[in-house]
Backbone as numpy.savetxt, mean C-alpha at the origin, in Angstrom:
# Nx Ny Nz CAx CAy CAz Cx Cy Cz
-15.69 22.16 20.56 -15.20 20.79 20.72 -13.80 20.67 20.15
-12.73 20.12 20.86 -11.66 19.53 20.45 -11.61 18.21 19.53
-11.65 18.58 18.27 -12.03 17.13 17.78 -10.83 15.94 18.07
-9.68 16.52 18.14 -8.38 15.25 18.35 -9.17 14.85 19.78
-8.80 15.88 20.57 -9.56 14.94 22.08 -10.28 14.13 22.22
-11.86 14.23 20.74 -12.70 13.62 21.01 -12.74 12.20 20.28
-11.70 12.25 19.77 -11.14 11.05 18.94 -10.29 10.29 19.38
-9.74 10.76 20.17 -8.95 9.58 21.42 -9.72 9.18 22.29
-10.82 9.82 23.15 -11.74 9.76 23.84 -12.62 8.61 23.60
-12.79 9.03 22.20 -14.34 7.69 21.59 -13.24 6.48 21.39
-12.06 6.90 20.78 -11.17 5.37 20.60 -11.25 4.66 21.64
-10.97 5.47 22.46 -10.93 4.10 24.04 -11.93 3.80 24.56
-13.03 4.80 24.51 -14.49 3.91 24.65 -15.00 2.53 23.73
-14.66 3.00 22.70 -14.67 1.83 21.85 -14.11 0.46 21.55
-13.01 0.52 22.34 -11.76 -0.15 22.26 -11.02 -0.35 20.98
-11.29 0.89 20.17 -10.28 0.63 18.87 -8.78 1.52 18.60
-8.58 0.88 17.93 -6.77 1.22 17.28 -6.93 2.31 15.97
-6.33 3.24 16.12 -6.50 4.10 14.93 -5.42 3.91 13.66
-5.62 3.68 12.62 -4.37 3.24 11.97 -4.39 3.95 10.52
-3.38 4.65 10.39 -3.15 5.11 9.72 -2.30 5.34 8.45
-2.59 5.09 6.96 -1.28 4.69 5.58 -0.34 6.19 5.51
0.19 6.08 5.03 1.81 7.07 5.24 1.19 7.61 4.15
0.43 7.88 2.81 -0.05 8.76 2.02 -1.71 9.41 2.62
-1.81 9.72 4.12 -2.99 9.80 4.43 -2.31 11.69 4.58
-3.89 12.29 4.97 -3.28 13.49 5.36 -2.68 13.63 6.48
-1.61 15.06 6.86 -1.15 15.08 7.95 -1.51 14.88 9.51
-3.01 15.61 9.61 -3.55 15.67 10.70 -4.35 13.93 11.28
-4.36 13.01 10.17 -4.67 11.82 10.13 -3.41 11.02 10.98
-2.20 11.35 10.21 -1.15 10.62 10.56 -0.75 10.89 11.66
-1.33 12.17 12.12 -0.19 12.40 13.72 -1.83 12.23 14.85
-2.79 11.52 14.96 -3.90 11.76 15.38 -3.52 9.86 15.61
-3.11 9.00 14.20 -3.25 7.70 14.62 -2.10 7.11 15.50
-2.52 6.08 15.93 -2.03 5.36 16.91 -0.76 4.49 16.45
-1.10 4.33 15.07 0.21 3.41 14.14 0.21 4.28 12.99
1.30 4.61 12.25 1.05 4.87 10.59 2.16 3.84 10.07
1.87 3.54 8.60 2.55 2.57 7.96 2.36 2.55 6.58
3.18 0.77 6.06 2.51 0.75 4.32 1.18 -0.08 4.76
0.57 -0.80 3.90 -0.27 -1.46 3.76 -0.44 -2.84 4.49
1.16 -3.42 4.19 0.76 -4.54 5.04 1.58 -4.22 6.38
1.85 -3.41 6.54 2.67 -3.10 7.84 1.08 -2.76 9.47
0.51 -2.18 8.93 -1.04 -1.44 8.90 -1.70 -2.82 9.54
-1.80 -3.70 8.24 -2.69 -4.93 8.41 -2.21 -5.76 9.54
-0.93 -6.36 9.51 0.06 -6.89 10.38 -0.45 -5.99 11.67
-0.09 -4.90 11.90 -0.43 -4.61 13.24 -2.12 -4.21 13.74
-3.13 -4.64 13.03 -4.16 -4.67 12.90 -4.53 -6.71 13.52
-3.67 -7.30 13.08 -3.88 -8.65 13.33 -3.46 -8.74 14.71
-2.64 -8.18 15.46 -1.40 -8.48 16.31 -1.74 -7.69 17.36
-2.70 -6.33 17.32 -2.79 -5.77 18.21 -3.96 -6.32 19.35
-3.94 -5.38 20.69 -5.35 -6.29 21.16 -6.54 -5.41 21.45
-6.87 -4.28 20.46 -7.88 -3.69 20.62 -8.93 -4.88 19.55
-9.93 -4.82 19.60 -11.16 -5.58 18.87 -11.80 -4.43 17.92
-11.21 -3.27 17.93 -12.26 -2.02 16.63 -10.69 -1.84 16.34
-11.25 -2.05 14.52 -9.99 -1.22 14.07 -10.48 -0.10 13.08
-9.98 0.97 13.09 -10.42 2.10 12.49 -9.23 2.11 11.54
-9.62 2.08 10.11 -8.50 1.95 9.16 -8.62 3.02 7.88
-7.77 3.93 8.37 -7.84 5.39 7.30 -6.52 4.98 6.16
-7.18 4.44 4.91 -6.67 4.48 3.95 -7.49 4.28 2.63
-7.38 3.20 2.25 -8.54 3.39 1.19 -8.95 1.90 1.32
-9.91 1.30 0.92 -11.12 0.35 0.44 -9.81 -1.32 0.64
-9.50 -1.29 -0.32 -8.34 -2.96 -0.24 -7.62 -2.93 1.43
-7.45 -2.01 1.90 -6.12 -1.74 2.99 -7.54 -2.43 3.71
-8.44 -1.45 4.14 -9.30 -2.54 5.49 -9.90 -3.41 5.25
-10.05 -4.41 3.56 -10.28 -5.28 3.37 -9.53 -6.31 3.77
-7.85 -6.32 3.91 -7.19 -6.83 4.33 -6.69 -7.26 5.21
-7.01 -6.37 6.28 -7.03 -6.22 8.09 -8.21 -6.96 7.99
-9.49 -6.76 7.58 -10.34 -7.75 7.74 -9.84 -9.61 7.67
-9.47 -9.54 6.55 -8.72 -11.42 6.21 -8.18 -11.64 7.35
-7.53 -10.40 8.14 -6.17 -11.26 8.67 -6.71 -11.17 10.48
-8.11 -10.02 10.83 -8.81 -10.31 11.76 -10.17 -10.41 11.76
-10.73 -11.62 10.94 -11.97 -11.96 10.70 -12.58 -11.74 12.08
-12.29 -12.01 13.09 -13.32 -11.94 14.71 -13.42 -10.29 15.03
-12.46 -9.37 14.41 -12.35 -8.01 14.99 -13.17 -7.05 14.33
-14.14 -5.93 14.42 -14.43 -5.20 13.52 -13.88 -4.33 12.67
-13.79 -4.12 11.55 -13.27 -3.36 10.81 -13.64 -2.21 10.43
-13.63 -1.29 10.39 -14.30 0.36 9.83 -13.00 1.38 9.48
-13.83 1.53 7.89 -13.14 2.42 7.40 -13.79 4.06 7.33
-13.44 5.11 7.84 -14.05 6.35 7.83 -14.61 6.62 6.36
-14.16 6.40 5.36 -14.53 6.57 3.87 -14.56 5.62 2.95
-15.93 5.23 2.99 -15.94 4.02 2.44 -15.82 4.30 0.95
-16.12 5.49 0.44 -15.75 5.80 -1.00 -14.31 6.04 -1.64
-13.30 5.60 -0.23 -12.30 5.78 -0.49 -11.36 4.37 -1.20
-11.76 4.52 -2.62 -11.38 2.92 -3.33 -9.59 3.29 -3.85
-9.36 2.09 -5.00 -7.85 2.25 -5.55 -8.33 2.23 -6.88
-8.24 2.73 -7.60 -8.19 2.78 -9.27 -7.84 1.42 -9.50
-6.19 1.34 -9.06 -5.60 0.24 -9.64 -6.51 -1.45 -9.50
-6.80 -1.49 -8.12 -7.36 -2.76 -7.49 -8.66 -2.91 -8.18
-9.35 -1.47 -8.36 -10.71 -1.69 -9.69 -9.84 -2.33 -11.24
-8.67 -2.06 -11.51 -8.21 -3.25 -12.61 -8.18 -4.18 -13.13
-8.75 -4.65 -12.23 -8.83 -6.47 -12.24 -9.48 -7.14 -11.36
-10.72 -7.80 -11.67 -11.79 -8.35 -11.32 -11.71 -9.57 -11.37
-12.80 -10.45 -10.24 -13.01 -11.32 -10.21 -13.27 -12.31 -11.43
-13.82 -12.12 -12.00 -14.01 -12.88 -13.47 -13.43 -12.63 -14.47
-12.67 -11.31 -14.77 -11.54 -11.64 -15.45 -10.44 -12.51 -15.33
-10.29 -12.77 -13.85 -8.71 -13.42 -13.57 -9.26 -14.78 -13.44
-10.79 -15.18 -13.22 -10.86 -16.39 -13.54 -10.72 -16.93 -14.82
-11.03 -15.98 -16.24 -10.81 -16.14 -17.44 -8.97 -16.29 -17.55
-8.28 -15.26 -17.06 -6.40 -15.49 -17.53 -6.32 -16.42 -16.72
-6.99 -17.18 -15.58 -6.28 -17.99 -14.94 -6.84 -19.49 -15.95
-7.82 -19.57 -16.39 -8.15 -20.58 -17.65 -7.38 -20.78 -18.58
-7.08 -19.29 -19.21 -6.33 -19.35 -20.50 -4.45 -19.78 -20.07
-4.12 -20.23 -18.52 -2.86 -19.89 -18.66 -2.74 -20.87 -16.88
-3.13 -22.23 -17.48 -3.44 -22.65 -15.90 -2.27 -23.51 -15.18
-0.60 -23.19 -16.36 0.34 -23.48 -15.88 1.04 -22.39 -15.00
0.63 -21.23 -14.83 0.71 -19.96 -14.40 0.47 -20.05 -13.07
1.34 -19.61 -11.64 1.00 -19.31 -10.41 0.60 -17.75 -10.25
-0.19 -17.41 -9.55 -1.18 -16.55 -9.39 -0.18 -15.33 -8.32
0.63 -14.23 -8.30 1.22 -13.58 -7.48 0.33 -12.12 -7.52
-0.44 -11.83 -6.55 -1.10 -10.79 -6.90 -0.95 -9.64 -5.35
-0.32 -8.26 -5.80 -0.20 -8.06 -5.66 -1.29 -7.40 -4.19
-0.91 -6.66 -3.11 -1.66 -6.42 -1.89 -2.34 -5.47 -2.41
-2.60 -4.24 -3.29 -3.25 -3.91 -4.00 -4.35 -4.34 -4.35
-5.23 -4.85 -4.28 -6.21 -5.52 -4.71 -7.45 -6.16 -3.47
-8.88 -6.43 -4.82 -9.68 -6.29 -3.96 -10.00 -7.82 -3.02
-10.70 -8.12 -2.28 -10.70 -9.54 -1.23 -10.85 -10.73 -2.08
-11.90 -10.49 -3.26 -12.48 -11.53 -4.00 -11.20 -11.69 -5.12
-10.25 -10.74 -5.36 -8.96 -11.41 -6.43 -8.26 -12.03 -5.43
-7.83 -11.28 -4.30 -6.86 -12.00 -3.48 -7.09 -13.69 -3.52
-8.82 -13.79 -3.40 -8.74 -15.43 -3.07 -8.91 -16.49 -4.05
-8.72 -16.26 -5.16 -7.85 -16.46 -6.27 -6.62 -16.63 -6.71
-6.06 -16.49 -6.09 -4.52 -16.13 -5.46 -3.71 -16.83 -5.16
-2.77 -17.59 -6.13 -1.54 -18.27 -5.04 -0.84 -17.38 -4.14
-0.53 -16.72 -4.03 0.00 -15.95 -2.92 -0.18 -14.63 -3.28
0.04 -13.63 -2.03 0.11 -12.17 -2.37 1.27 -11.82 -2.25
1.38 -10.14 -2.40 2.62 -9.75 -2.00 2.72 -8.32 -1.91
3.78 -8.07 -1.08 3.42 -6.13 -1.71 5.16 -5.52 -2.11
5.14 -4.57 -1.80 5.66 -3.81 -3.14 7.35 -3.87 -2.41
7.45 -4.55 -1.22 8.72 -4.74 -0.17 8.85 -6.33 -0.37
7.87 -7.19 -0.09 8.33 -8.15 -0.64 8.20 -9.06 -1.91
7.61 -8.34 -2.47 7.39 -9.02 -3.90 8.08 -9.60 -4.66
9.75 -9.35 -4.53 10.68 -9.92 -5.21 11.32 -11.17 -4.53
11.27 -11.60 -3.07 11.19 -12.61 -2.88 10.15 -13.59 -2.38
8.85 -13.20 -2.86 7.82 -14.16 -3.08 7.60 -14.29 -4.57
7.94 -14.00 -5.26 7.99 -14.14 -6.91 9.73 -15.00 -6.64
10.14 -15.18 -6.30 11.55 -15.89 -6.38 11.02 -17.27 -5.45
10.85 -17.09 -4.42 10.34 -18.45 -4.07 8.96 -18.98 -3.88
8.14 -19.00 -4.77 7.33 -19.44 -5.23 7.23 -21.31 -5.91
6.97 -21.88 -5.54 7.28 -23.32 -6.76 6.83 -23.35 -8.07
7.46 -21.99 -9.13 6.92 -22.21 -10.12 7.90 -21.17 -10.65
8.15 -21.57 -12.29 8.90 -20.39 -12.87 8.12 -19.60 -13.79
6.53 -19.86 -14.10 5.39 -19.24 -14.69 4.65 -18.45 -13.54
4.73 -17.11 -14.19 4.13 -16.17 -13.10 3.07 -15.30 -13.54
1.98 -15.27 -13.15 0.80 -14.35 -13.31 0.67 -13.22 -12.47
1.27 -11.86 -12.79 1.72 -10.76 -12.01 0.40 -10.09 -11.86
-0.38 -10.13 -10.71 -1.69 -8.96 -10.86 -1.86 -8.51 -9.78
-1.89 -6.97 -10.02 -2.69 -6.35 -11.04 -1.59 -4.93 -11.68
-0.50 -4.88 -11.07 0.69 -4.07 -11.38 1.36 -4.13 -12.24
1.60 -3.87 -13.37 2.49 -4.00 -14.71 4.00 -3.95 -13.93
3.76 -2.35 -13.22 5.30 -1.74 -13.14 6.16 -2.35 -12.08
5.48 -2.99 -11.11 5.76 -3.79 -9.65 6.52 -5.33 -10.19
5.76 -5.75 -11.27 6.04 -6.91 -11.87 7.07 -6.69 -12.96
6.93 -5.51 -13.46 8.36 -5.32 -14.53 9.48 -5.42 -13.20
9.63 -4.68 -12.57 10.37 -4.22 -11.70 11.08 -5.74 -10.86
10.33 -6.36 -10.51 10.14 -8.00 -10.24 11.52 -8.99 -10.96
10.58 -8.73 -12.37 11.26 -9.36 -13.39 12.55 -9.03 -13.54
13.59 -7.55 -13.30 14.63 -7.46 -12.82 16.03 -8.04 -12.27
15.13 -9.08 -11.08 15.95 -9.59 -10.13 15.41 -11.56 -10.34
14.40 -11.84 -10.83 14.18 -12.89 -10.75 13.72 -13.13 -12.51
14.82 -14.79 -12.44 14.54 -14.90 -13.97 13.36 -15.87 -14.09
12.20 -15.43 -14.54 11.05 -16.38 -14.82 9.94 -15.60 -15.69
9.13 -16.63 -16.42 8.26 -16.18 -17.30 7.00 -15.59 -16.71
7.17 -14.28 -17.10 5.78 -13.54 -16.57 5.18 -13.26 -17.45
3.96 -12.88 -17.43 2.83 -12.61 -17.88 1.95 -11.09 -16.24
2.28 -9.71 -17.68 1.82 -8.56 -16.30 0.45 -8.25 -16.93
-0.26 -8.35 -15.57 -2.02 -7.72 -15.65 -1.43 -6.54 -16.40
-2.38 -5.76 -16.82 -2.26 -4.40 -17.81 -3.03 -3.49 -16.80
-2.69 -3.56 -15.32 -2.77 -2.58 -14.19 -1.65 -1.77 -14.08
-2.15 -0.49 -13.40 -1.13 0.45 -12.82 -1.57 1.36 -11.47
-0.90 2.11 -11.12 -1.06 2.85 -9.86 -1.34 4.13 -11.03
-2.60 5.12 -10.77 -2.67 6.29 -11.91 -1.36 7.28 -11.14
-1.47 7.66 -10.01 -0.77 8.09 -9.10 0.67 7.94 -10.13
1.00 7.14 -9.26 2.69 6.65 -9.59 2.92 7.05 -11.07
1.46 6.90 -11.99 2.03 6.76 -13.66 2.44 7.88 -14.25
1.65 9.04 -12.97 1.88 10.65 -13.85 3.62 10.99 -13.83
4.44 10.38 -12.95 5.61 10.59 -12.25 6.53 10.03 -14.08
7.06 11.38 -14.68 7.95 10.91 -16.05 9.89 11.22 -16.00
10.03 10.65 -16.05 11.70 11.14 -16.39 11.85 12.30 -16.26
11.14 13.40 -17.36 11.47 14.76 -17.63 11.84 15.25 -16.14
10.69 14.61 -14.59 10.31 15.43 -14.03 11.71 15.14 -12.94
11.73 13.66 -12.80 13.19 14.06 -12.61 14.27 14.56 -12.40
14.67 14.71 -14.23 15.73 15.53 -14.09 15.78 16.78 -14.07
13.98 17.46 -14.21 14.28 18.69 -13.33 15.16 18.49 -12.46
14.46 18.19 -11.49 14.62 18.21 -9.90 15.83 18.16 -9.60
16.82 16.79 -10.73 18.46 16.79 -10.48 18.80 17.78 -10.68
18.71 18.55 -12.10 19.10 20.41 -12.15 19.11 21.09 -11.06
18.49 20.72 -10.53 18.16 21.71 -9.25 18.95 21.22 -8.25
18.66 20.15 -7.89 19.13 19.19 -6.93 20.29 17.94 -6.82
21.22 18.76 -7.94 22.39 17.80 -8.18 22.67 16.57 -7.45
22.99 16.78 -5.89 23.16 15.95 -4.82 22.60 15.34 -4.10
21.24 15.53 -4.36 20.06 14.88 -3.78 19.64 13.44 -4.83
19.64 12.50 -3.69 19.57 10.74 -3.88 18.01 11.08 -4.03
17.48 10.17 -5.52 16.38 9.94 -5.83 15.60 8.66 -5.27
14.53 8.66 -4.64 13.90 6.98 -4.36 12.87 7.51 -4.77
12.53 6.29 -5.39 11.26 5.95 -6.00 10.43 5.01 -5.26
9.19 4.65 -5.46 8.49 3.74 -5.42 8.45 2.91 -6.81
8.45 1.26 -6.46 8.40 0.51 -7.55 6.89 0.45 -8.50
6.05 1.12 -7.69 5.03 1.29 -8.69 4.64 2.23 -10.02
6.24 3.25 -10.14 6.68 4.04 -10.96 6.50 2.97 -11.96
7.25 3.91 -13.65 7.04 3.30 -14.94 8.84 2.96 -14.88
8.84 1.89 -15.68 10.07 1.35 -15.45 11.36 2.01 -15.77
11.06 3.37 -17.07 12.25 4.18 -17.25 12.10 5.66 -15.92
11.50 5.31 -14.91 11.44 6.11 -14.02 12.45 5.61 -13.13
11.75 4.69 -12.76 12.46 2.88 -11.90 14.28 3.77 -12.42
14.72 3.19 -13.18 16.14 3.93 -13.88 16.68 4.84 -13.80
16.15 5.66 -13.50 16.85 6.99 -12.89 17.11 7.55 -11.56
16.61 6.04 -10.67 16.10 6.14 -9.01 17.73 5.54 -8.67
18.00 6.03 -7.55 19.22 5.35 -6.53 18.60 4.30 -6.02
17.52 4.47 -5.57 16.70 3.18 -5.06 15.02 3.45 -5.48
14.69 1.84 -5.72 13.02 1.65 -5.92 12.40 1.12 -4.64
12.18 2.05 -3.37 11.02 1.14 -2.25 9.72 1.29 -2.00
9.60 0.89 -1.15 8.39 0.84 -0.56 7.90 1.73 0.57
6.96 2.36 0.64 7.19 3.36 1.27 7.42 3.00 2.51
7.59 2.34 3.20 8.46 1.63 4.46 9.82 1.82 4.28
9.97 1.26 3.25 11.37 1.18 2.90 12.29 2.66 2.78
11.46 3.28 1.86 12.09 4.86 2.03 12.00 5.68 3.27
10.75 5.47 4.05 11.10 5.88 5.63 12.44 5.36 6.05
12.76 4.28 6.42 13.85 3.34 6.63 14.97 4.05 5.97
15.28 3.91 4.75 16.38 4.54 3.96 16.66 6.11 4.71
15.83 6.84 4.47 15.90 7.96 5.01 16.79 8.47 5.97
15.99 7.84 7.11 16.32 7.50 8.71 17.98 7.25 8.76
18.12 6.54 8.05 19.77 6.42 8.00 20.79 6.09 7.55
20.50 6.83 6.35 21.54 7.48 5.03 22.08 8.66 5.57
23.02 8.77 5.24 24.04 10.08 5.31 23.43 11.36 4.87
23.01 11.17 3.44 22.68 12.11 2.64 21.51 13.10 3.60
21.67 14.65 3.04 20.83 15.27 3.75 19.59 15.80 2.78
19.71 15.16 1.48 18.52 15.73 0.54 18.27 14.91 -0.52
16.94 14.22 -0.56 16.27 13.64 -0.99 15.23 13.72 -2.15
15.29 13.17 -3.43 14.24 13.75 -4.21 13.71 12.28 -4.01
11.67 12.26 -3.61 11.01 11.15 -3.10 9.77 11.38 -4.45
9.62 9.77 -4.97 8.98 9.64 -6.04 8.30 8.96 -5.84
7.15 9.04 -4.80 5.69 8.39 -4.68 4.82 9.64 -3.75
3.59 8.79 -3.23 2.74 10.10 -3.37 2.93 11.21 -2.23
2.59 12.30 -1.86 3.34 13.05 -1.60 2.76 13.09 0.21
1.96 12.59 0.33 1.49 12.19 1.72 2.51 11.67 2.78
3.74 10.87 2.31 5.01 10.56 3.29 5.81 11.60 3.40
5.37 12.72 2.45 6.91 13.99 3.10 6.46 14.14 4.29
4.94 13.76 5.10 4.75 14.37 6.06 5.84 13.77 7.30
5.81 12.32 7.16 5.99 10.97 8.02 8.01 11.93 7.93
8.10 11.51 6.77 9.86 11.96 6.40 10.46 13.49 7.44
9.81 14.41 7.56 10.02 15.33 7.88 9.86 15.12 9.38
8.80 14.55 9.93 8.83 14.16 11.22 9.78 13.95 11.89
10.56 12.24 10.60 11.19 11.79 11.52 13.03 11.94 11.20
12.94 12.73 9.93 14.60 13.25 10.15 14.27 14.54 9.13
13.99 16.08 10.51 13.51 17.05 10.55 15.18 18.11 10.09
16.10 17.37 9.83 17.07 17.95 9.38 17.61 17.86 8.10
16.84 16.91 7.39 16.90 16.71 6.20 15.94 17.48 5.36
16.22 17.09 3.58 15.72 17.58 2.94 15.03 16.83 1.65
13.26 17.08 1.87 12.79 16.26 0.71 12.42 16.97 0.13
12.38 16.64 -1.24 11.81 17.43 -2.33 10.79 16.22 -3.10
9.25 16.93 -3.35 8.24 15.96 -4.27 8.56 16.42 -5.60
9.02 14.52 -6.48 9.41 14.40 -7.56 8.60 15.66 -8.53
7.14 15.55 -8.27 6.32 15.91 -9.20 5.26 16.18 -8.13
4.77 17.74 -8.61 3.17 17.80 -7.58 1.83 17.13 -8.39
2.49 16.10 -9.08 1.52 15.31 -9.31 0.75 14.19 -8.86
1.83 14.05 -7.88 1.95 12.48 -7.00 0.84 12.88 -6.11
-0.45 12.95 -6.17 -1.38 13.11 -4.86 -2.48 12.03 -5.00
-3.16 11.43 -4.76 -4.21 9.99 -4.55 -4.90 11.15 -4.27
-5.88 11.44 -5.02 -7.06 11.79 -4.60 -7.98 10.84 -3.24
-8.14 10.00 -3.82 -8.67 8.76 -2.62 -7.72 8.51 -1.13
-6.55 9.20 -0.86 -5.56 9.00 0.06 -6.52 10.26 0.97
-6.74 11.20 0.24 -6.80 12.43 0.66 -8.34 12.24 1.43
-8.98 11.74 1.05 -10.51 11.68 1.38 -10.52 11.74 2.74
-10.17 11.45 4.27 -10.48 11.48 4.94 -10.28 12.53 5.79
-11.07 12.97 6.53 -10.72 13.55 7.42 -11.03 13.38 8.99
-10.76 14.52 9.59 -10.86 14.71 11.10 -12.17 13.96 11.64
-13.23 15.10 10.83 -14.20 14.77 11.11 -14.91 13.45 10.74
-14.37 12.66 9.49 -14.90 11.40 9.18 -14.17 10.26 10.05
-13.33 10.51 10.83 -12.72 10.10 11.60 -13.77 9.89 12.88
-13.97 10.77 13.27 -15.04 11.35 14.33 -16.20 10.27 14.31
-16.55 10.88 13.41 -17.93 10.29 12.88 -17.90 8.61 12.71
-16.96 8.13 12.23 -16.94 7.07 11.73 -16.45 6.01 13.78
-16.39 6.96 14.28 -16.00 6.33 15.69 -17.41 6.46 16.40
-17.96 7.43 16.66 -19.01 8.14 16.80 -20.09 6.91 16.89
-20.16 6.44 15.33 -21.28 5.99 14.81 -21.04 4.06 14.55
-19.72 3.95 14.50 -19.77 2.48 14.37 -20.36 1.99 13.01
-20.10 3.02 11.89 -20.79 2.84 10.60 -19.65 2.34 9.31
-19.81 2.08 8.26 -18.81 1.54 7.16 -18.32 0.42 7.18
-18.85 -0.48 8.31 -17.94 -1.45 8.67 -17.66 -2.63 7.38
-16.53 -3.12 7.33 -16.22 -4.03 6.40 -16.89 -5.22 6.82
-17.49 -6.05 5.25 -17.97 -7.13 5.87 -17.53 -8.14 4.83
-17.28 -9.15 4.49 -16.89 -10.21 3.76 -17.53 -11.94 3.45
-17.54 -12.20 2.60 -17.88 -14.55 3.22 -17.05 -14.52 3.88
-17.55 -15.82 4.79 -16.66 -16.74 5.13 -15.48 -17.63 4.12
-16.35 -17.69 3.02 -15.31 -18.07 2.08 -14.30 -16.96 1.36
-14.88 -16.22 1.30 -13.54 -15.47 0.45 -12.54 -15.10 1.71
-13.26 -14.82 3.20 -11.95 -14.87 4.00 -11.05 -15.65 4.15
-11.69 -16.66 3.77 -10.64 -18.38 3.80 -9.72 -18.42 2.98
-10.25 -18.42 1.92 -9.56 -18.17 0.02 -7.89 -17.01 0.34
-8.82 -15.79 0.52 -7.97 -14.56 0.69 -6.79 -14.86 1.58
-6.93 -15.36 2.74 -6.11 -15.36 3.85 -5.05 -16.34 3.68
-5.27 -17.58 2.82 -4.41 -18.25 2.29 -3.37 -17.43 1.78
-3.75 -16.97 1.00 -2.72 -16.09 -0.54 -1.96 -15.03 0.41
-2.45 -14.86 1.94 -2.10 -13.75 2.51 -0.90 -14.50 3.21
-0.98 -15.81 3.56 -0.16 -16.20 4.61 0.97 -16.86 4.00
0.38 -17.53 2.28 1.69 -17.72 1.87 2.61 -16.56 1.44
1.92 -15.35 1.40 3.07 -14.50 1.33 3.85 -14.56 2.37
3.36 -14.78 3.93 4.15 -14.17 4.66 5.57 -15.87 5.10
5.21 -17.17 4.29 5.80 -18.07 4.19 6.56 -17.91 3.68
6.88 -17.32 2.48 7.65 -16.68 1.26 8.64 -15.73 1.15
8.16 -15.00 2.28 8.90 -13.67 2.68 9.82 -14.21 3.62
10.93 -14.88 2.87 11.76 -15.54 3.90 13.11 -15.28 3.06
């Protein structure tokens, strides 16, 4: 059996969209139909017109395509495929900081699980976060569940925050030292980071994006060599798409175990079988989808 064949095959029997996050494995990313960040993923999960969406990333990502196509099915090939970070912060904790601090607007990051989102004055992710934390109607900000996204935040917009004591584990192993290896080595090579780095990482970057954003940058910057400081699943996307350049991973530390979880065959299977499917309330889709749309009000 050809398994790619048989995975385009069952997609169109099925009528679903294969979609794929830019830290997935290689054979994932060149097999789906879209690859992206998170809300790039979701967005074309809302917008497209298949009715099955097959969403290879981890646990929050097809929770989110869910909010934003409650009528469509959702299935994720690995349903054990969660976020550390989004396990950070729970439902009843943030109802407790949102008690203790109820002059505070709620900015919580796309990271996270359905039941924080709808809690939520707005969401945001790691591209637009700095101008939905800027136009927001409030200068008290409740950053969750990202410390380093929200330090990073705090940067460009002057207002009183208050950061969840979340992180990306991923992003956290990534230290200075490792760096300036790499500059030793790589004198001329422009550093980007992801903003979910630690903030004296953030500092040593030419730029902090998103992994959208560093595709983008990439694509068309001058420069022909790159040191890339998030997880190491986009050298695949990078190399694809400017095959004359040169990336180097900050640190071979940068790998998501949970990015990695899927494969060919759970791919297969998970088309195959019509199994994992995401399911949600009606209310927390309501709740959630709010916080989802004023982001995208915000993002202006």
């Amino acid at each position: 059996m050809n398994i790619a064949n048989e995975i385009k095959k069952l997609a169109k029997e099925r009528d679903a969209i294969i979609l794929a996050h830019n830290y997935q494995r290689p054979e994932i990313q060149d097999i789906a139909d879209f690859t992206g960040d998170s809300l790039e993923l979701s967005t074309k999960a809302r917008d497209c017109k298949q009715s099955v969406i097959i969403f290879c990333g981890v646990h929050f990502m097809a929770e989110t395509a869910k909010i934003l196509s409650p009528h469509k099915r959702v299935i994720i090939p690995r349903v054990d495929a969660g976020c550390p970070m989004a396990d950070m912060v729970t439902k009843d904790a943030l109802i407790l900081k949102k008690k203790a601090y109820p002059d505070y607007k709620v900015v919580t990051y796309v990271n996270s699980t359905a039941d924080v989102k709808a809690l939520s004055d707005a969401c945001c992710t790691s591209s637009n976060a700095t101008k939905v934390v800027e136009n927001i109607e409030s200068d008290k900000i409740l950053f969750v569940p990202d410390r380093n996204l929200g330090h990073y935040v705090s940067r460009f917009v002057k207002k009183d925050f208050i950061f969840w004591n979340g992180f990306c584990p991923t992003h956290e192993r990534l230290r200075v030292e490792d760096i300036l290896m790499k500059k030793q080595e790589y004198p001329h090579a422009k550093v980007l980071v992801h903003p979910e780095c630690r903030p004296e990482v953030v500092d040593m970057a030419d730029k902090a994006l998103s992994t959208s954003g560093i595709t983008k940058f990439c694509r068309e910057d001058d420069s022909d060599t790159f040191i890339i400081g998030t997880e190491e699943g986009i050298l695949h996307r990078l190399k694809k798409e400017s095959p004359h350049k040169k990336f180097i991973l900050a640190s071979k530390k940068l790998i998501c175990p949970n990015m990695k979880l899927t494969s060919l065959e759970d791919l297969y299977n998970a088309l195959l079988n019509m199994e994992s499917e995401i399911y949600l309330s009606d209310v927390v889709i309501k709740e959630a989808r709010k916080a989802l749309e004023r982001m995208y009000e915000l993002n202006k």
